[in-house]
C-alpha positions as CSV (number, residue, x, y, z in Angstrom):
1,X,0.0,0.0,0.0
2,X,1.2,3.4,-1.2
3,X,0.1,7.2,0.1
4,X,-0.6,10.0,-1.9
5,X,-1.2,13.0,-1.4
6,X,-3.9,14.9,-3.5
7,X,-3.1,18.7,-4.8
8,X,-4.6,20.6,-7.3
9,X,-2.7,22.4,-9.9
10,X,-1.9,26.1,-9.7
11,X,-4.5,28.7,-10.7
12,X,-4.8,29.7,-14.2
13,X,-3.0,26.8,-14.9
14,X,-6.3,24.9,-16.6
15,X,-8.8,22.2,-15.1
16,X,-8.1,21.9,-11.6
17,X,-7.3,17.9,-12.1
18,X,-6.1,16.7,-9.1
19,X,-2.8,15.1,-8.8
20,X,-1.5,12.6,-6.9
21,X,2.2,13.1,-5.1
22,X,3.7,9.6,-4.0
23,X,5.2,9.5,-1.0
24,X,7.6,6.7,0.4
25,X,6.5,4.0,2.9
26,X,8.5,2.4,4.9
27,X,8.5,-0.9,4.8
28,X,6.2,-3.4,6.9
29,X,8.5,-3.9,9.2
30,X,9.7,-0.6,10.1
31,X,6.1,0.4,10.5
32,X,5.3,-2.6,12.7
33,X,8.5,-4.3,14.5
34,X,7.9,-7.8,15.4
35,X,7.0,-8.4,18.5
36,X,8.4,-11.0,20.8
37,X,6.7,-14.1,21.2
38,X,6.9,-17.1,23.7
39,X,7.9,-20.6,22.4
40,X,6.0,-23.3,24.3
41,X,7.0,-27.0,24.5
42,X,7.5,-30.3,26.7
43,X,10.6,-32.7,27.1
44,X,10.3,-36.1,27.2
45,X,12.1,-38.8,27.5
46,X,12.9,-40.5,24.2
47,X,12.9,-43.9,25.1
48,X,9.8,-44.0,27.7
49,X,8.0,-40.7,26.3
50,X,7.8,-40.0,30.3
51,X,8.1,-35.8,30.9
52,X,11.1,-35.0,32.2
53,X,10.5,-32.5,35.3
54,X,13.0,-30.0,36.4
55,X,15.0,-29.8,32.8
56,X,16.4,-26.6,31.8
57,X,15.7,-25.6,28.4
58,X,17.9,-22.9,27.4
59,X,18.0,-21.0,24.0
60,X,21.6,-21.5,22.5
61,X,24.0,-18.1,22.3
62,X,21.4,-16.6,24.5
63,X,20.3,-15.9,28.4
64,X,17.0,-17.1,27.4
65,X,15.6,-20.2,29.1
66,X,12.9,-21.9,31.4
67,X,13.0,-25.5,33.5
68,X,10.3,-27.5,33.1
69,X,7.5,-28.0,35.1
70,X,5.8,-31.3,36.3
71,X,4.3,-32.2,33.3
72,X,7.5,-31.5,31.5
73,X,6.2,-28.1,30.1
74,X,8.1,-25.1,29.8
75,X,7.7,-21.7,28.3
76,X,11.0,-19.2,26.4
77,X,9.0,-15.5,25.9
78,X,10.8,-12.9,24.5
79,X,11.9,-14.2,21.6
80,X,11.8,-12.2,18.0
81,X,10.3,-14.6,15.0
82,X,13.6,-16.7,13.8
83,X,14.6,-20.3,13.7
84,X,16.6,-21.6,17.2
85,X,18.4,-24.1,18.6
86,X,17.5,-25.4,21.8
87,X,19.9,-27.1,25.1
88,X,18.3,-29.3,27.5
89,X,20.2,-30.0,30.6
């Protein structure tokens, strides 16, 4: 989506036909930054599929992270939209 701005022309100059002036938009994401989201998810154990409880899931070359909870849930907010990998200790 482009602006415009609508002018006529100058007096005595003809019709007044409007005109339309383009103006530059920034792009999407200047306009609207991406916000930061949370990544859910659960850990379990490969073998049994039993959650792991107490696991800490940290987000690699970050200080992101969360430990899991008794159902082997945990929650990472504040991340921006990307592709990451995960640790679990």
């Amino acid at each position: 989506m482009s602006l415009a701005v609508l002018f006529p022309l100058q007096p005595g100059s003809g019709p007044r036909i409007p005109t339309a002036l383009p103006l530059p938009v920034p792009p999407a994401e200047r306009r609207h930054p991406p916000r930061p989201a949370k990544s859910p998810g659960k850990v379990v154990d490969a073998e049994t599929g039993k959650t792991i409880i107490g696991a800490n899931v940290g987000v690699v070359g970050t200080s992101l992270g969360d430990a899991t909870d008794i159902n082997g849930k945990y929650t990472i907010a504040g991340l921006q939209p990307g592709i990451y990998a995960l640790q679990v200790s």
